[in-house]
N, CA, C and O of each residue as an XYZ file, in Angstrom:
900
protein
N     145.898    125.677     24.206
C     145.777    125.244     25.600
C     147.149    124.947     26.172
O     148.010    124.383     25.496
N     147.409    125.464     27.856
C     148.468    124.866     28.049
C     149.275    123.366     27.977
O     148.601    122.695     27.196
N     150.164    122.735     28.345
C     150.396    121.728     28.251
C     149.764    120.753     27.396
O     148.771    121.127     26.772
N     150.200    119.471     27.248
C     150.242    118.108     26.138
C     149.282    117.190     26.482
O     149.615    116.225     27.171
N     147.858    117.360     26.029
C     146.882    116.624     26.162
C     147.300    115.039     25.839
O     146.463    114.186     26.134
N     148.492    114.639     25.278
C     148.576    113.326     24.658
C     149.435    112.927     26.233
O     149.501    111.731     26.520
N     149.905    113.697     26.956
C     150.655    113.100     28.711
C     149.412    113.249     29.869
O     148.329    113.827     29.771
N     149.816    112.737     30.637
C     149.049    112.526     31.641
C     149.713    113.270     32.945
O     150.845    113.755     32.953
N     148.687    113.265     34.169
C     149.366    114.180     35.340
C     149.176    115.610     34.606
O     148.538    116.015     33.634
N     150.073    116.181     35.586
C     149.906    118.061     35.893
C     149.328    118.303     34.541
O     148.242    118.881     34.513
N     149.912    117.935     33.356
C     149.961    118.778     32.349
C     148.701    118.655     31.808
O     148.380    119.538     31.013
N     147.716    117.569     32.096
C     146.719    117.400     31.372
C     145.700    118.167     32.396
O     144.856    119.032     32.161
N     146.110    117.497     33.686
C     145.451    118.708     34.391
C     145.107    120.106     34.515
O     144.044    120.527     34.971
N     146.265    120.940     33.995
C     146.221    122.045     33.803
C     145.412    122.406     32.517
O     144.932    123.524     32.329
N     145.310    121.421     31.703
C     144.219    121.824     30.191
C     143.098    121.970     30.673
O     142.352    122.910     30.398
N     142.752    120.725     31.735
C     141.232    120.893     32.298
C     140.995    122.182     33.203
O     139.935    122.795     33.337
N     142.150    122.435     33.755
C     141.779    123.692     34.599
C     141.783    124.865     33.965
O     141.170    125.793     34.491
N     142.499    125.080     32.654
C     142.041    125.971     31.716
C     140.601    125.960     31.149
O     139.969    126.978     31.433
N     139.917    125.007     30.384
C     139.120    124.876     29.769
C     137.952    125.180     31.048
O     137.141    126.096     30.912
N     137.962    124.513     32.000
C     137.089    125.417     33.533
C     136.941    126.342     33.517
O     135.794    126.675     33.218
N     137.601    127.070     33.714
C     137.967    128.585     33.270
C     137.392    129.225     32.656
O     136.787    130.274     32.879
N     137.607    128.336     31.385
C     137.128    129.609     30.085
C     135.898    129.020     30.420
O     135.249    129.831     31.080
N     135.359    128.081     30.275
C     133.549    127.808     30.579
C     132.997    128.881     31.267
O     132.224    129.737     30.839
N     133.627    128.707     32.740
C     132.987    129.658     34.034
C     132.854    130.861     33.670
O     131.724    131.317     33.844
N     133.890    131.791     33.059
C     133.913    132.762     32.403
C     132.712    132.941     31.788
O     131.726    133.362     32.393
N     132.718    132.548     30.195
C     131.480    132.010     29.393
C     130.096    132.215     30.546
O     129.509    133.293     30.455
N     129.809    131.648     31.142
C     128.372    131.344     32.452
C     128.338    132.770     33.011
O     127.270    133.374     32.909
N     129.197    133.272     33.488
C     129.349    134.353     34.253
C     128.809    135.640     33.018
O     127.915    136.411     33.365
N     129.422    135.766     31.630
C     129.140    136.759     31.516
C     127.691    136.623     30.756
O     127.057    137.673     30.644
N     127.135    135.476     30.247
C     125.826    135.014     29.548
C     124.655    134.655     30.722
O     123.634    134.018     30.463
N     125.071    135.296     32.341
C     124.103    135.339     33.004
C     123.849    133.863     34.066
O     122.945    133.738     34.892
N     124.723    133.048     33.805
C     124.571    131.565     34.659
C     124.840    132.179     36.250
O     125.448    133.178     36.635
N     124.161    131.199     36.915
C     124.680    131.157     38.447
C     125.692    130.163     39.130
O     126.425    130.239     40.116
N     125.460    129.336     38.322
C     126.260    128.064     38.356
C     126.797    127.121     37.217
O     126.385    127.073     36.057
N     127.840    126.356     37.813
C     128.427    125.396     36.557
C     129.059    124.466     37.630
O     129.754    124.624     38.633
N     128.405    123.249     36.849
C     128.646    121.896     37.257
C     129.399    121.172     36.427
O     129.061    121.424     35.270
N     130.558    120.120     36.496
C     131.386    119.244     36.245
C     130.745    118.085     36.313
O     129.772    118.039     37.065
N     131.176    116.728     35.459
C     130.552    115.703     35.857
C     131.718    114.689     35.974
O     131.631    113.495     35.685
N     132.799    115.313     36.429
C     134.206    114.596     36.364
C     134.480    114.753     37.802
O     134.517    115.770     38.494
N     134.717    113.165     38.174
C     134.828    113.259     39.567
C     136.488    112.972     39.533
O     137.040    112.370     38.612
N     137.261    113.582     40.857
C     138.640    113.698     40.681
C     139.115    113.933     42.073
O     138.219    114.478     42.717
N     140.253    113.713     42.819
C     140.179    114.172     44.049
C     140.558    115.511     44.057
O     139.931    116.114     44.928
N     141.335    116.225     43.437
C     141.374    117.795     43.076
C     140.199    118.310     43.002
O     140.234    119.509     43.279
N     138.742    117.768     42.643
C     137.657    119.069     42.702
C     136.488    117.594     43.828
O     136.366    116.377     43.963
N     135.830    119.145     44.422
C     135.176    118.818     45.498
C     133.793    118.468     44.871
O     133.400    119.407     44.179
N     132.998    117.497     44.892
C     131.819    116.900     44.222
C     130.749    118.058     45.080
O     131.079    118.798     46.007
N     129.512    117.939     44.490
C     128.623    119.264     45.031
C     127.767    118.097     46.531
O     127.338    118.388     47.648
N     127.845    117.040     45.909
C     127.548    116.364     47.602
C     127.984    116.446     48.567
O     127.395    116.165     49.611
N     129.818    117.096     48.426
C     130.306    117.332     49.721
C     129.864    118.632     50.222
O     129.766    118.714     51.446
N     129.549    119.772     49.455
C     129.018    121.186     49.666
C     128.175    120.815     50.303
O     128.304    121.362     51.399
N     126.623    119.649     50.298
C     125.647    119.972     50.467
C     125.769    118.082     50.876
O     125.736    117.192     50.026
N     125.861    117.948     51.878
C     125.931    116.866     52.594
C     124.792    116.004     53.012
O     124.865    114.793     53.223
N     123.598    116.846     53.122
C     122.209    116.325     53.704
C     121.530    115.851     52.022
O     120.407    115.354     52.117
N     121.963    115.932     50.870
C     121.393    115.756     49.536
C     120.349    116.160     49.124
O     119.645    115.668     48.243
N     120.052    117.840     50.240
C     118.881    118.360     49.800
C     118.884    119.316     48.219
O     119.789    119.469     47.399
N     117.939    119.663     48.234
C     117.864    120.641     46.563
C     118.388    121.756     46.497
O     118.375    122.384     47.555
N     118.891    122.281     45.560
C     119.825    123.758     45.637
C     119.276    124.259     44.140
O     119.291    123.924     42.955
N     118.808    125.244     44.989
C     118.153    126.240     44.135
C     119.383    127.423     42.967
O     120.168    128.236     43.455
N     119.224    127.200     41.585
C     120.433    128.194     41.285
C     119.457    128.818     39.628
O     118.479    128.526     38.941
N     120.541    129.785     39.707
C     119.310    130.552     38.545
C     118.553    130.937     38.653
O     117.879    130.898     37.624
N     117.922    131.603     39.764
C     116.627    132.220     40.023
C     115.907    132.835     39.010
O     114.873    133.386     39.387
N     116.102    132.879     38.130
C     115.235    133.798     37.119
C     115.010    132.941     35.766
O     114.420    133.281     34.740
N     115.745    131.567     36.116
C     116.127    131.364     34.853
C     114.742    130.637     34.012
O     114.704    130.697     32.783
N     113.646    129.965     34.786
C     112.831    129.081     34.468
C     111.765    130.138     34.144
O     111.703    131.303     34.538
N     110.737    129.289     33.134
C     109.199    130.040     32.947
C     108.669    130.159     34.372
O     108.415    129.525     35.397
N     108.660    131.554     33.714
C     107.362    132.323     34.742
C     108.533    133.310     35.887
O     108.110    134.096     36.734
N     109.850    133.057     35.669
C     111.151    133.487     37.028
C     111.301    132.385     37.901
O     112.048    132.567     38.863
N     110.543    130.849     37.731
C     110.510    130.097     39.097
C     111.963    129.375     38.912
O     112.337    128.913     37.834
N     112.661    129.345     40.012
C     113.796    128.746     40.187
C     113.856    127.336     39.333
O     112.876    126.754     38.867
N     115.291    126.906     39.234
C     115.900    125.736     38.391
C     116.237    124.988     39.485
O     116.962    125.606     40.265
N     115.954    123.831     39.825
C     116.611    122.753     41.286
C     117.078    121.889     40.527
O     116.430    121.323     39.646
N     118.607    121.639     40.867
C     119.082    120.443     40.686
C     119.382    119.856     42.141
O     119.469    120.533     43.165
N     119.530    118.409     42.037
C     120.171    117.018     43.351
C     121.589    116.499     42.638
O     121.663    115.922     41.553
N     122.188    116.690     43.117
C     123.569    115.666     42.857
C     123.404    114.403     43.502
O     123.888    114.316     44.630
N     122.642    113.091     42.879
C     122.586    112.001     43.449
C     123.714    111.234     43.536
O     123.853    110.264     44.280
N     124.752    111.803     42.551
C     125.727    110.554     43.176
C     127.484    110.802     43.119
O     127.987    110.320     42.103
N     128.244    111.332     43.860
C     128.568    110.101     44.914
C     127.497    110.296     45.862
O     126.582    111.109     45.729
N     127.650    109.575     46.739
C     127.277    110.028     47.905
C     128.312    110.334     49.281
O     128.124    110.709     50.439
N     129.640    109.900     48.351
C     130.665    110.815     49.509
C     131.922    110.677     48.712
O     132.010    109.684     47.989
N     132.614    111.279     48.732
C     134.240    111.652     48.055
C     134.859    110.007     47.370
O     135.051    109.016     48.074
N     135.053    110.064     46.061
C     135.721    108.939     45.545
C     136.961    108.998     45.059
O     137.712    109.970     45.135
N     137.221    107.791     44.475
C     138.756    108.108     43.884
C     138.166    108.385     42.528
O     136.990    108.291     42.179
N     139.589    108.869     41.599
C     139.205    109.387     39.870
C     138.342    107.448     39.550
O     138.204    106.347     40.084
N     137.926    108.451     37.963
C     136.880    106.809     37.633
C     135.661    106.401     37.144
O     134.859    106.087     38.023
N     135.403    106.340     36.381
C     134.174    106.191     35.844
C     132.833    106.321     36.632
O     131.856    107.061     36.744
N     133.616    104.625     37.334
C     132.334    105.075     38.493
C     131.656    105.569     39.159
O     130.463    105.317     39.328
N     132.783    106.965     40.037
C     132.890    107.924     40.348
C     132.067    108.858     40.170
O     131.570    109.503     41.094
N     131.767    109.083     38.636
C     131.624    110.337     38.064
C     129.972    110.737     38.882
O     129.034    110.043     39.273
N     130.337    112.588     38.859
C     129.183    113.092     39.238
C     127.523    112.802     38.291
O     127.405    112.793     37.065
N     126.466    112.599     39.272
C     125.040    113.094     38.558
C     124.418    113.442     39.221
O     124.334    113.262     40.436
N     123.351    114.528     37.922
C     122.725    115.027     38.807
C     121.926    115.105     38.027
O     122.130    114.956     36.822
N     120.449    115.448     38.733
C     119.286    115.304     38.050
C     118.546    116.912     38.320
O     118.562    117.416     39.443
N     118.088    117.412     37.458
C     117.595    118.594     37.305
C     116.038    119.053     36.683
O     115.575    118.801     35.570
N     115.383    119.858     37.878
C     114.018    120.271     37.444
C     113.841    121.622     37.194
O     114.010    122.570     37.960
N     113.306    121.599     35.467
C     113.072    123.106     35.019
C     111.786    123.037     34.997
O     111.076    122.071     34.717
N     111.409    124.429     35.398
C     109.977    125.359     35.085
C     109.840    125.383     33.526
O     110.653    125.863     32.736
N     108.640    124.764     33.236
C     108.414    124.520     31.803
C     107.334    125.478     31.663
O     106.465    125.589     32.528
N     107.363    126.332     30.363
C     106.015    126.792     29.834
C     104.911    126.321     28.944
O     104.933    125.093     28.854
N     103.859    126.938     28.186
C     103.598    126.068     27.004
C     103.834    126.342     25.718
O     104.860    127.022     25.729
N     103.408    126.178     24.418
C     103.733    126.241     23.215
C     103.338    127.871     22.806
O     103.874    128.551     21.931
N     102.198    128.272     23.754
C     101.624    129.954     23.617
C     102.765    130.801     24.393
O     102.640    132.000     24.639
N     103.682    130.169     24.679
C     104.595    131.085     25.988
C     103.870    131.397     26.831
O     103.802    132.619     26.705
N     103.073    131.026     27.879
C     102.191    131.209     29.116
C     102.655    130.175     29.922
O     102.203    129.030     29.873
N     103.933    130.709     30.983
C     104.595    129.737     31.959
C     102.933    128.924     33.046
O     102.016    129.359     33.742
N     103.356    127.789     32.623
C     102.415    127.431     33.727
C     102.400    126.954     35.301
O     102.961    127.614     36.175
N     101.675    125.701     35.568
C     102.174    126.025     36.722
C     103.909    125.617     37.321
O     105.001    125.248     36.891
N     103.158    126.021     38.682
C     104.883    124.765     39.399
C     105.073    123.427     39.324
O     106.158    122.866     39.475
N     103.728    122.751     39.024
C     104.030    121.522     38.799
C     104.428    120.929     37.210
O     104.646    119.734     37.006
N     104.465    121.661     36.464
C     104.127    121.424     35.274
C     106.263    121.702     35.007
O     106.795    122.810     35.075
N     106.983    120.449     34.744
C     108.497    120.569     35.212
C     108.644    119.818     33.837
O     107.757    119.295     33.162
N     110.512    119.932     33.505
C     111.116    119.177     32.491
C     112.209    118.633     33.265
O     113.225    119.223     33.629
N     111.710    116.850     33.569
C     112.917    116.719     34.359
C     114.180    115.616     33.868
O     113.944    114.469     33.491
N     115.561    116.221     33.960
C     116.566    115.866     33.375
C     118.040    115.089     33.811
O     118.934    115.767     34.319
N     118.180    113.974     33.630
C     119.524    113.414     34.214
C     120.697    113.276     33.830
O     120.934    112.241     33.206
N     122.109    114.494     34.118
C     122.942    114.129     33.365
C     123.622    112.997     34.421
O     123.311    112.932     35.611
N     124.828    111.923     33.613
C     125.033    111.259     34.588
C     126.566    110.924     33.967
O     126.937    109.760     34.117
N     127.292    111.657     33.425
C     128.660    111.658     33.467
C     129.538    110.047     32.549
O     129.003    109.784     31.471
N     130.378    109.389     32.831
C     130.481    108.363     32.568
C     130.198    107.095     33.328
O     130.705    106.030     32.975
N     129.282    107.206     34.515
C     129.182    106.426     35.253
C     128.468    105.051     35.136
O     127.308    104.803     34.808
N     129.615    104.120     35.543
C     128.758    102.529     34.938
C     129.313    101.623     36.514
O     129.645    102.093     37.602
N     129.240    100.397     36.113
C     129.272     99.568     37.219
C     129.061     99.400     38.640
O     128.138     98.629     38.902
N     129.612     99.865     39.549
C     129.216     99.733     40.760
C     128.728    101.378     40.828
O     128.095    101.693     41.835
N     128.898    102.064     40.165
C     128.702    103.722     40.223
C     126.843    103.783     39.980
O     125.927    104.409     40.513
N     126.942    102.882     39.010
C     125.784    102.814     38.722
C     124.501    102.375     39.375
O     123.366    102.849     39.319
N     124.982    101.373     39.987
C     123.817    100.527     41.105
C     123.882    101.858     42.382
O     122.867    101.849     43.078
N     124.771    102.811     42.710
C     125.260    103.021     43.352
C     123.723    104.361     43.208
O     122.917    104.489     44.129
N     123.643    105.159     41.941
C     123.203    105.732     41.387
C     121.453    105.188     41.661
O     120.683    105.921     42.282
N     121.005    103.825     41.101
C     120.024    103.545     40.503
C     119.520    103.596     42.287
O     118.333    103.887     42.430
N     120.202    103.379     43.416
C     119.635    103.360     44.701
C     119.160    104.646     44.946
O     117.961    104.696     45.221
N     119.807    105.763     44.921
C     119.580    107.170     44.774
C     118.333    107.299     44.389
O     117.293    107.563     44.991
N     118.647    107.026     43.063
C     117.048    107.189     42.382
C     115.639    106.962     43.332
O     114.759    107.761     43.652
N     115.803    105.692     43.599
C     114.744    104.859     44.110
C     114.358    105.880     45.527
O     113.336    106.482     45.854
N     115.944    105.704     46.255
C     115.112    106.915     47.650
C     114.989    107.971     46.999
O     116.050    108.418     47.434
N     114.550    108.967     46.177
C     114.498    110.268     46.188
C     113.045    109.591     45.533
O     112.081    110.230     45.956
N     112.801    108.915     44.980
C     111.266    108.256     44.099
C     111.508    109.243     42.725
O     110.624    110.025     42.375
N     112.481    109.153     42.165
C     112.592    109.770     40.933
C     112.751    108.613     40.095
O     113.606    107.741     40.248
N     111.421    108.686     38.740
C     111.228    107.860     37.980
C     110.178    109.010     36.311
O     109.504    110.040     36.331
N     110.576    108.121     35.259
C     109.935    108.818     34.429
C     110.502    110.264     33.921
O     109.991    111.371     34.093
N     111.462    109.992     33.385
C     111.939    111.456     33.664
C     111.746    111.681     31.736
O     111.505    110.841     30.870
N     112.009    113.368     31.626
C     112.383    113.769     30.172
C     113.319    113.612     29.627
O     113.075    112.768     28.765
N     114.251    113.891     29.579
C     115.597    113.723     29.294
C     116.569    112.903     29.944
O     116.762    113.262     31.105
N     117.263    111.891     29.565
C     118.398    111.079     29.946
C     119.747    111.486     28.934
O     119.692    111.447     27.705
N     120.809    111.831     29.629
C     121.955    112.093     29.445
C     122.692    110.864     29.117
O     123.541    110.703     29.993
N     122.741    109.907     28.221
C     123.334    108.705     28.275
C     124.603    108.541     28.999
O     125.537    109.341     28.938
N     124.578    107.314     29.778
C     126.374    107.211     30.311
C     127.349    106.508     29.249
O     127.212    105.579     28.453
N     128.490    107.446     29.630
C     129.393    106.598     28.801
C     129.602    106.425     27.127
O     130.323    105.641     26.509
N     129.037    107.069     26.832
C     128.612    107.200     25.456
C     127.817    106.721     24.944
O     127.305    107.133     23.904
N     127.426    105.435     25.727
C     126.331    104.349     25.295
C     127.259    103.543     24.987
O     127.328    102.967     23.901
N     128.272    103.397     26.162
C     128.475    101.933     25.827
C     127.866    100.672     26.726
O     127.324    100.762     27.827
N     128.094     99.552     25.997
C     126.808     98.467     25.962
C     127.206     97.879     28.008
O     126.484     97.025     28.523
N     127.864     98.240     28.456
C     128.468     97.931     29.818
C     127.534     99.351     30.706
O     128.065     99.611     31.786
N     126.480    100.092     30.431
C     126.204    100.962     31.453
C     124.533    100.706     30.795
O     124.089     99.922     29.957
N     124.029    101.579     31.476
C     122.388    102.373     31.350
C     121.528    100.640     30.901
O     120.917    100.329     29.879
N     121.873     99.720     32.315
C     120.602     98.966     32.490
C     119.663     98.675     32.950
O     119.091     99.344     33.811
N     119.252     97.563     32.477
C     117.653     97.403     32.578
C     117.131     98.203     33.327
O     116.447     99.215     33.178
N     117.667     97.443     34.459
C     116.921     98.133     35.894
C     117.096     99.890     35.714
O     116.241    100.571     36.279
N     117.802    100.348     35.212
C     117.849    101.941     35.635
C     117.117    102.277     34.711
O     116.290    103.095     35.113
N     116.989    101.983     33.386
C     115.925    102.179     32.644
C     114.565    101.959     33.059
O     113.863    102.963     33.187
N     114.059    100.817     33.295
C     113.005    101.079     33.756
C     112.259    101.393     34.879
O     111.147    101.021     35.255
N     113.580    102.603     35.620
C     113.288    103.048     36.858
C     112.956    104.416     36.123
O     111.884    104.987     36.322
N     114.031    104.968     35.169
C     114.174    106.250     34.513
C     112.722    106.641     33.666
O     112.003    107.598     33.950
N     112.517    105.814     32.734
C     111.514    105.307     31.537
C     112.021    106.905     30.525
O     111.292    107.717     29.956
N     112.935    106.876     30.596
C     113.490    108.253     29.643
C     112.523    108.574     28.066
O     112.436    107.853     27.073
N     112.033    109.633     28.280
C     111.230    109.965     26.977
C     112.376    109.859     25.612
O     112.339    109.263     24.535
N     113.490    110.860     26.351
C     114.573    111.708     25.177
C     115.848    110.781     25.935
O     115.887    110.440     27.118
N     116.544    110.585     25.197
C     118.186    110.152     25.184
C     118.888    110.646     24.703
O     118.572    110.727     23.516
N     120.177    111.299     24.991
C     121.163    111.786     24.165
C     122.289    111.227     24.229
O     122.979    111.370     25.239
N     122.665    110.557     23.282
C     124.349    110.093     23.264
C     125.512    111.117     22.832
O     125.486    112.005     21.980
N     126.610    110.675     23.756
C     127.512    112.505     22.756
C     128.470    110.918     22.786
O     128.671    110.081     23.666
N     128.909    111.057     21.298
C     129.503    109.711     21.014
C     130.543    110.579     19.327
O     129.925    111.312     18.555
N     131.608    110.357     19.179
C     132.414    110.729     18.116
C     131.785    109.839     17.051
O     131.220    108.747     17.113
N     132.134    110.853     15.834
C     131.472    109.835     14.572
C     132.782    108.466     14.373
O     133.866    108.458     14.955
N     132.595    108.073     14.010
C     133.651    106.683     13.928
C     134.696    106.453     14.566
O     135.879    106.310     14.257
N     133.858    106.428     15.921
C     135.017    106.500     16.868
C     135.406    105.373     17.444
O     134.474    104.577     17.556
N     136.572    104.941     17.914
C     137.147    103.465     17.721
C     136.464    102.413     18.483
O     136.348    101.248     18.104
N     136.065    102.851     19.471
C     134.940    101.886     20.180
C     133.733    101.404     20.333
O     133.181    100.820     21.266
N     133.216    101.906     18.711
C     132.140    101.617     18.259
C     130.788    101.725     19.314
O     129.815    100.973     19.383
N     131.085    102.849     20.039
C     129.837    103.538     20.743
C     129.139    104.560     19.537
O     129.719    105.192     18.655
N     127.382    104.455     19.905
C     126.882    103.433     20.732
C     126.855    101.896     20.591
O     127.043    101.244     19.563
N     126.554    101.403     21.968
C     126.872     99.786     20.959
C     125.362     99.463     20.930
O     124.560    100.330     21.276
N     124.998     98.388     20.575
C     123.620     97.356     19.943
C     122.921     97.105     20.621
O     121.733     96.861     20.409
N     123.774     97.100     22.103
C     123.127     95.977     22.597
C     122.134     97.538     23.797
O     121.175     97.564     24.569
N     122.769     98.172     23.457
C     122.472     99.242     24.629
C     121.009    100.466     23.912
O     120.005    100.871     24.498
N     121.365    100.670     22.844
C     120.281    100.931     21.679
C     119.063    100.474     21.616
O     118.091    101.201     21.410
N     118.997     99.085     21.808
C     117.850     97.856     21.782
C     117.324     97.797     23.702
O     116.339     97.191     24.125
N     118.040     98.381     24.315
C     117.483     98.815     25.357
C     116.902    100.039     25.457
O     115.675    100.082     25.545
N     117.289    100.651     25.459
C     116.801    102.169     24.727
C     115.181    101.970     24.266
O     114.147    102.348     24.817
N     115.364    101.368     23.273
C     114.093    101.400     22.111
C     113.055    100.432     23.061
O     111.831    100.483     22.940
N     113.690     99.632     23.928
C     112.334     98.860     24.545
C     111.787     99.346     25.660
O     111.283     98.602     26.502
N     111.829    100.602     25.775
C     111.292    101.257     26.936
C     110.732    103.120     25.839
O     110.415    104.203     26.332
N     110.835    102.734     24.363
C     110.285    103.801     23.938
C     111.292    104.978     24.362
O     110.802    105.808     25.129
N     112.186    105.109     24.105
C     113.160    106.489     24.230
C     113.543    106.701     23.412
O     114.083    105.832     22.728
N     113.438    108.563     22.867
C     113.755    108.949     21.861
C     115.116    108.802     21.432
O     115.683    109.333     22.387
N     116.230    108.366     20.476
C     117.518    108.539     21.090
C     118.018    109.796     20.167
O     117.524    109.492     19.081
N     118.612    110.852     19.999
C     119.722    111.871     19.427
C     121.425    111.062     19.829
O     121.875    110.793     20.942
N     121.963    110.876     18.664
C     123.281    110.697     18.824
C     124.213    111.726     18.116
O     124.151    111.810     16.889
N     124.934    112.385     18.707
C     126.084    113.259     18.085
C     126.648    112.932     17.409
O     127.277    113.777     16.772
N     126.853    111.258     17.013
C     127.464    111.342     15.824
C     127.418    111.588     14.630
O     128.384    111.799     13.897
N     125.690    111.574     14.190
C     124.999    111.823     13.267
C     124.311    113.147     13.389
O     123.998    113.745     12.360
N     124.065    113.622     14.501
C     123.147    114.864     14.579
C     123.877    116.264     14.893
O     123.277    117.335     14.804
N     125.496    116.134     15.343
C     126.120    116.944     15.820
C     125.823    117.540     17.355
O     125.702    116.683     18.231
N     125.716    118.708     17.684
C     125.236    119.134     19.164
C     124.071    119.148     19.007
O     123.509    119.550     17.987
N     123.367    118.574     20.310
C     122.323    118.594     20.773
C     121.839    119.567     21.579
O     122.386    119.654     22.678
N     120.858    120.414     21.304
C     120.570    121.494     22.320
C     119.395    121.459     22.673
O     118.443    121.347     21.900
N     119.293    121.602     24.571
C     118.277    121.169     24.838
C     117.679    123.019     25.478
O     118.449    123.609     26.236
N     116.433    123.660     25.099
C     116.597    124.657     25.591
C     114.986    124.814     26.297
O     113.957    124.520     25.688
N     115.043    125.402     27.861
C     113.262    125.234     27.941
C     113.632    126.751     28.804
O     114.583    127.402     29.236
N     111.721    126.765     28.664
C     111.037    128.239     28.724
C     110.174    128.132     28.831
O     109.500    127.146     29.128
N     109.847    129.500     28.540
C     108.023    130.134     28.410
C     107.816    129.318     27.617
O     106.793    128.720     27.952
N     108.544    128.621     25.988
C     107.690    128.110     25.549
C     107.656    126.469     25.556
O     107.116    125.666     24.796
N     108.360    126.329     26.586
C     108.106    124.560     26.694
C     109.967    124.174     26.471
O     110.965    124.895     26.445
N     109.767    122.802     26.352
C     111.135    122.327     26.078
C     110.995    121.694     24.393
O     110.391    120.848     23.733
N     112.161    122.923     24.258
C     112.901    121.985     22.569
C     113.713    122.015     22.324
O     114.515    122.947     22.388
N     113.897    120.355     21.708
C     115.356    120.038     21.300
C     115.910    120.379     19.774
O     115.494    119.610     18.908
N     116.852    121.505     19.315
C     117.870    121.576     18.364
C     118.899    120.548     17.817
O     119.721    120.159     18.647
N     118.960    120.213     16.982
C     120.567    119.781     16.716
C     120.930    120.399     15.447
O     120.170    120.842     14.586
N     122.618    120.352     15.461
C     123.333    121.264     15.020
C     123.150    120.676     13.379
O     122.900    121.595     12.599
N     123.222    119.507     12.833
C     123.451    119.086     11.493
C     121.841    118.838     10.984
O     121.317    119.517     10.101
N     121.343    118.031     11.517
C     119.587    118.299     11.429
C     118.885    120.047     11.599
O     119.191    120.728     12.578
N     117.948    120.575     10.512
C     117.657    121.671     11.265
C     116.211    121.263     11.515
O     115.836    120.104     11.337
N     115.228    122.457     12.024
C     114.303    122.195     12.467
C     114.375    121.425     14.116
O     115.368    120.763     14.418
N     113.007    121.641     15.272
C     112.776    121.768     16.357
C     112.249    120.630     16.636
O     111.734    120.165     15.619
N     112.126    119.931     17.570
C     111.211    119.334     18.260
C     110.413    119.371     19.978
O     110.926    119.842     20.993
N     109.376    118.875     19.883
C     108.457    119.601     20.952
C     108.845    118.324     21.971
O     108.432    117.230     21.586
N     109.465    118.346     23.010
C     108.818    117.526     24.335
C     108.183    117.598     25.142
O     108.026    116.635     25.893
């Protein structure tokens, strides 16, 4: 990669604008329509500023059971921030689910998913309001913030979310002892499955004709949501 990931400014910048790159690339030739960031920055334009009214944007047309479109919402910012945790982009996303026979069913029959970047503190309340006006609650998948550290993904957003599945992407012994305890024990009191990368490696979440299932890379074998 170009430049010295261990400096800050241009040079680190330019790694990220490489690694963009090669992703978009990647999407483009494996058939994607789109690729989303969850790094908010004043160099890249958040998809709320594209789409200002915070209506749904249809991308992937083909990609869901049955051909029915993929909708994601970028709930949050809700207008241009500075770099920052808080900052960071989410967005919540509804796939066309099939069933276990591969027979896409209907339109209502969805897998719905929140990634939400590193966003904690005021980003977060900022977020959990979003939620509430759009009436999105109960969802499949939660993208943990932050790695799961014990300072994000509370009460209240939990039991706005009621997340079936959780995924933490957290380094194995990594110095900040994410996930922490206290955030885990929230987790578990609202019944959410959790996958952590530190133990399970990548998590892959893949849905279709035949429903949604989750992979991970060091565990083998499937599971049904």
């Amino acid at each position: 990669l170009p430049g010295d990931c261990a400096e800050r400014g241009e040079r680190c910048l330019m790694c990220f604008r490489f690694r963009l790159l090669r992703a978009a690339r990647y999407a483009t030739a494996n058939g994607f329509d789109c690729l989303a960031t969850s790094l908010a920055s004043s160099r890249w334009k958040s998809l709320e500023q594209v789409d200002a009214a915070g209506e749904w944007a249809c991308a992937a047309a083909n990609a869901g059971a049955g051909g029915k479109p993929v909708a994601f919402l970028c709930l949050h910012p809700d207008k241009h921030k500075e770099s920052g945790n808080a900052a960071s982009e989410c967005f919540y996303l509804s796939f066309p689910a099939g069933n276990e026979k591969g027979d896409a069913q209907s339109a209502d029959t969805q897998v719905h998913m929140l990634l939400t970047g590193d966003v904690e503190g005021a980003g977060e309340r900022e977020l959990l309001a979003a939620l509430q006006k759009y009436q999105i609650t109960d969802i499949d998948i939660l993208k943990c913030p932050h790695h799961g550290s014990k300072g994000t993904t509370g009460v209240e957003l939990l039991e706005q979310l009621k997340p079936a599945v959780t995924v933490i992407s957290c380094g194995q012994n990594n110095r900040y002892g994410h996930p922490h305890a206290e955030l885990l024990e929230r987790l578990r009191a609202v019944d959410s499955r959790i996958f952590q990368t530190q133990y399970s490696g990548a998590v892959t979440v893949r849905v279709g004709k035949r429903g949604c299932r989750i992979t991970t890379y060091k565990v083998r074998g499937r599971r049904k949501i």
